[in-house]
N, C-alpha and C positions, 0 to 999 in steps of 0.2 A: 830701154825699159821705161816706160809711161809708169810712175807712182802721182799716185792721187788718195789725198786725205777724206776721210768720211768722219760721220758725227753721230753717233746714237746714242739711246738713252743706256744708263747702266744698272741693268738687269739682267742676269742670263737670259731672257726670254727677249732682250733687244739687241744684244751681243755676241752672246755664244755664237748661234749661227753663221752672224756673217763675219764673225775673226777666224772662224772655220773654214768657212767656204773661201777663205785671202790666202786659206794655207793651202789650197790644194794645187798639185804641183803642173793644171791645166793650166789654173790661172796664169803662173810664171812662163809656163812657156810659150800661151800666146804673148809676152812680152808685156805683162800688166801686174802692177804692185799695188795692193788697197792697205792705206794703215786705217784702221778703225779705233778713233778716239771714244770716248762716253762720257755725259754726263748725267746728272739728275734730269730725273722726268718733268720735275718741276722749273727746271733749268730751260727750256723751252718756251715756255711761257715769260721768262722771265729776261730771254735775251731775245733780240727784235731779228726774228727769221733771216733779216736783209745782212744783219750781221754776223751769220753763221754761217750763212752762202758765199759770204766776203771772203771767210778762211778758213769753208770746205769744200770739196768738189762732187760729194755726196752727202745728203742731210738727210735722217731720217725725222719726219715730223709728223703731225696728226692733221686729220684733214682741216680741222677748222682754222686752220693757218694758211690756208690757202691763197684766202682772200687779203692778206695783210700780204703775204708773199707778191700776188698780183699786183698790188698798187707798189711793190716796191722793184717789182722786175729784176729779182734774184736767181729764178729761178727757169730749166728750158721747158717750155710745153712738149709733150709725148710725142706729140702731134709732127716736131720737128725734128726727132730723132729716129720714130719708128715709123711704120710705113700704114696705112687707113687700115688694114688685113690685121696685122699684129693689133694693132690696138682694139680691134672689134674681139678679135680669140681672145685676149687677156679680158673683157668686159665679159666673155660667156662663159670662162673656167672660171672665174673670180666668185664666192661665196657672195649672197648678197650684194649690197649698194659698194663692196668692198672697193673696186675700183671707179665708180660711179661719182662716189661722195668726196674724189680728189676733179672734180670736174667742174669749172670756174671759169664764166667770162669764154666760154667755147670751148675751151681745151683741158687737157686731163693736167696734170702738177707734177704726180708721182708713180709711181709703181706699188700695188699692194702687197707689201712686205707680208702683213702682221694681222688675221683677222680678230677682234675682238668684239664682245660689248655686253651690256650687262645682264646679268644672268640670277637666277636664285643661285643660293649657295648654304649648304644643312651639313650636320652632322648629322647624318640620315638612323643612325643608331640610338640617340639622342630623343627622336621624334617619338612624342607618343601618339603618332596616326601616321594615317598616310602624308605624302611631299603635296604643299597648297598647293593648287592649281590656280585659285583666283583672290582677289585682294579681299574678299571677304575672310575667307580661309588664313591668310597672312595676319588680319586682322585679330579672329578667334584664337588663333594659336599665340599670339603676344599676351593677348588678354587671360590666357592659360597659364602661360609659363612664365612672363617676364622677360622671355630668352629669346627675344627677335631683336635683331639690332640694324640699324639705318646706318647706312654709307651715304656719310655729309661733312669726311670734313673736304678742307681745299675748294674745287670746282663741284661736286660730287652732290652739293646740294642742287642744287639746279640741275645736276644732269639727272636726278631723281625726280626732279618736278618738272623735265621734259619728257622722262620716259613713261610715269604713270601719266600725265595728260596723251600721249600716244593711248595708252591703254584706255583709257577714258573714251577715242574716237575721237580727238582732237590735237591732231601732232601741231605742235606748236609753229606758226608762222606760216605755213603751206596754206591755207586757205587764202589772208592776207598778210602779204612778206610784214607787215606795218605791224600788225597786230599778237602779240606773242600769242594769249589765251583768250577766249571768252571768261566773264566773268561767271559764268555757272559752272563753267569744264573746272576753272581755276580754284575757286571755291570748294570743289569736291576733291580736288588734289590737293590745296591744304591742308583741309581737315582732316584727310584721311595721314598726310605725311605727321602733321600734330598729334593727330591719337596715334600714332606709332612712336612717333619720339616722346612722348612722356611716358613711353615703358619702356625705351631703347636702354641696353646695360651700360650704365656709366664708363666702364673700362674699356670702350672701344667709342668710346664719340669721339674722340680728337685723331684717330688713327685714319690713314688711307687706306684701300682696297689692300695691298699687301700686309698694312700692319692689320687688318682685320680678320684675312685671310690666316695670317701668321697666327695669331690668336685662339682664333678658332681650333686650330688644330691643336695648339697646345693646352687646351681649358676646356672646360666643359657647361662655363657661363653665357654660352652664345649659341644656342641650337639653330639658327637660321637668319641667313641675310636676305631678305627678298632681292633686294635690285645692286649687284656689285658686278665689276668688270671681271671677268672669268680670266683664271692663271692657272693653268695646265698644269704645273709643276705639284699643285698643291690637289689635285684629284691622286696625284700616286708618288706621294713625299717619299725622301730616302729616310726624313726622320717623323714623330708626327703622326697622328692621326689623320687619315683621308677625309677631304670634305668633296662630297659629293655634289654635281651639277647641276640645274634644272631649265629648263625654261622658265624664261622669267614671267611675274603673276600676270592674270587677264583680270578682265573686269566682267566678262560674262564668257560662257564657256566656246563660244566660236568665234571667240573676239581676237583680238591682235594681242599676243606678248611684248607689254608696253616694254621697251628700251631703246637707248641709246650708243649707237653704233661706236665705238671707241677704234683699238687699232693705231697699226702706222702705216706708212709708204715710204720710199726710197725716191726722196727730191733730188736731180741734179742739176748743181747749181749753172748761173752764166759763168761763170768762171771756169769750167771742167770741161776740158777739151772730148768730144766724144768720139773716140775710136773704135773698129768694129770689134775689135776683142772685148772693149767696156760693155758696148751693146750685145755681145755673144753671153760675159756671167750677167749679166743683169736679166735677160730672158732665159738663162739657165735656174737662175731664183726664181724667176717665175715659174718655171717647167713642173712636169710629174716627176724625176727625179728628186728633185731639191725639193720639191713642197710636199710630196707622201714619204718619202724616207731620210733626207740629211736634215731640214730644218725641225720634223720632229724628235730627229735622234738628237740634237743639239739644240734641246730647249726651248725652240721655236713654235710660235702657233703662225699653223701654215694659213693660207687665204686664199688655195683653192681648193673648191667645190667638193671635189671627189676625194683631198682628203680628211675634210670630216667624216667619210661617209665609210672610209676605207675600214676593214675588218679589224689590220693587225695595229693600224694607229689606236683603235677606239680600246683594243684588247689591252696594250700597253698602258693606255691612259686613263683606264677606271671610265668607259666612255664617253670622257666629257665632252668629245662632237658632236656624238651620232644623239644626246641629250637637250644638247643646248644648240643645234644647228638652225630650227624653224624658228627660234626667237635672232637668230644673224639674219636670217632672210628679210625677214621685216624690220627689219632694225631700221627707227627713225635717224634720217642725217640733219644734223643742225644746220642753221644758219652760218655760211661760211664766210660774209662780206666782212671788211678791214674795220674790224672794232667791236666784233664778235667776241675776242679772246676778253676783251678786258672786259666788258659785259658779262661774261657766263664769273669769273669771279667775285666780278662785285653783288650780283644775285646770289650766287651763294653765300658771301657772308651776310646781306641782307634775310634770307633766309633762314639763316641759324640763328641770329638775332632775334627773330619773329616768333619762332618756335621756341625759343629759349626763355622770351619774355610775354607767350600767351597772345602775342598779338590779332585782334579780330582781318578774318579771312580780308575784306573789303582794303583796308586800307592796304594790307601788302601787297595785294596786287594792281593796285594802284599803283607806288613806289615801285612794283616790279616794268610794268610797261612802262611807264615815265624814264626807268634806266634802260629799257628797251629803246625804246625811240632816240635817247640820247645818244646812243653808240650803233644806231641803224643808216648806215649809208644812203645818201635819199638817192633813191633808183637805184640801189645797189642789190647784187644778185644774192640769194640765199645761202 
């Protein structure tokens, strides 16, 4: 019996699924045992990828790790376990950049466990008009209500000021890897994030995506998130009021729905011997089996294509796929090179800093590229 350790984050929606999928009695009898550990989400960020791979033999991580994982050579590429055929099928069932945005230095990292990324999010009952469609409308309705709230604490700042610059028509660093924003793109993304945070409801500034999420269901002080990572669980609570899904805002009505691709993958490390039973449940995770029926009956938000699009998932889930699916297709992928993680941090608390003490546009984005370039790998890939 081959037993091998894995690592994912702990959340039913990073868990559930695959301590499910360890119990089922195929697994054992092709002669394969997974213990599945968890930690905090934030726990990833905070232990160095190299050393998680050290003493697991599966890692579930987010893609902008990828590139830290590269330069520490933890990790096996796809490339070497699965055959050019599988790897192309998984890129074409794969929602979106989903398996795309694990793709570094030539070769893929992981396997698309987990699709995510950020999405509006309303207490559609609450609403008194119709769900915004674009950031003017997000705008109007704060200045109405009070009752629009910004997802900024942690990393969350920054991934809000790469997903409206998406929407703006400037996803940040694709034009020039060197250059986060133009100063006009970034300027309008400020301001617009400032006038949103000085009406954003105090009771949810310092919360993450779940505690805001959490929130919302139970209060009635937060009618709408424009730009937060979408969690299935809370379109159709067992307790709770349902918060309803949307595409996330545009800046003009045939524009792109600015966001940020979020998610995980299933990294296997150099240390994990790979046998063909390992490689038979690991593309059975990947399958139409395991991705339209076990990982959405067990909490899981799946990462292929068709089941967003599937009838009886969207039926069960208040349809938060068939809703929020063309903002995953366009979903901007960040910069993935080795010192990206600790960059998208330290912007963030820079950013809440700025907004919290009125800061003029110019100068933060000033300090914003200057810690861009400082944690930019020179000739390093995106």
């Amino acid at each position: 019996m081959q037993r091998l350790k894995g690592l994912t984050w702990d959340h039913p929606r990073g868990y559930n699924a695959l301590a499910a999928a360890a119990r089922r009695a195929e697994l054992a009898e092709s002669g394969l045992a997974i213990a599945w550990e968890k930690q905090p989400l934030e726990g990833f960020e905070s232990h160095p990828i190299a050393d998680l791979c050290a003493r697991y033999d599966l890692v579930v991580l987010d893609h902008p790790h990828v590139g830290e994982a590269v330069a520490g050579d933890c990790l096996q590429p796809l490339e070497a376990v699965f055959d050019a055929a599988t790897v192309a099928a998984l890129e074409a069932d794969s929602i979106g950049p989903s398996l795309r945005s694990y793709r570094f230095a030539g070769s893929h990292w992981a396997l698309p466990l987990d699709a995510a990324t950020q999405v509006l999010a309303t207490r559609q009952e609450l609403l008194p008009g119709p769900v915004p469609v674009l950031w003017e409308d997000v705008v109007s309705l704060s200045r109405q209500t009070g009752k629009v709230a910004m997802s900024l604490a942690g990393p969350h700042a920054a991934l809000s000021f790469l997903s409206i610059a998406a929407a703006y028509g400037e996803p940040p660093a694709e034009r020039d890897p060197d250059v986060l924003v133009s100063a006009e793109t970034g300027k309008g993304v400020y301001d617009l994030m400032s006038d949103l945070f000085s009406r954003s409801p105090p009771s949810v500034r310092d919360k993450n995506p779940i505690g805001i999420l959490g929130h919302m269901a139970a209060n009635d002080d937060v009618v709408l998130c424009p730009l937060i990572y979408g969690y299935v669980n809370y379109a159709a609570p067992a307790g709770g009021r349902p918060i309803a899904f949307h595409d996330a805002p545009r800046r003009r009505a045939a524009g792109r729905p600015g966001s940020t691709l979020g998610g995980t993958g299933i990294g296997i490390s150099r240390r994990c011997t790979v046998t063909p039973a390992l490689k038979q449940h690991l593309l059975w995770l990947m399958g139409r089996e395991a991705q339209v029926g076990f990982i959405p009956g067990h909490d899981g938000q799946p990462s292929r294509r068709e089941a967003w699009h599937d009838p009886a998932v969207n039926a069960r889930w208040g349809n938060f796929y068939k809703n929020t699916a063309e903002t995953l297709e366009q979903a901007y992928v960040r910069p993935r090179h080795d010192g990206y993680i600790a960059f998208q941090g330290k912007a963030s608390a820079l950013l809440r800093e700025a907004l919290q003490a009125r800061s003029p546009a110019g100068s933060v984005l000033d300090a914003l590229q200057a810690l861009y370039a400082s944690h930019r790998v020179a000739g390093g890939e995106r």
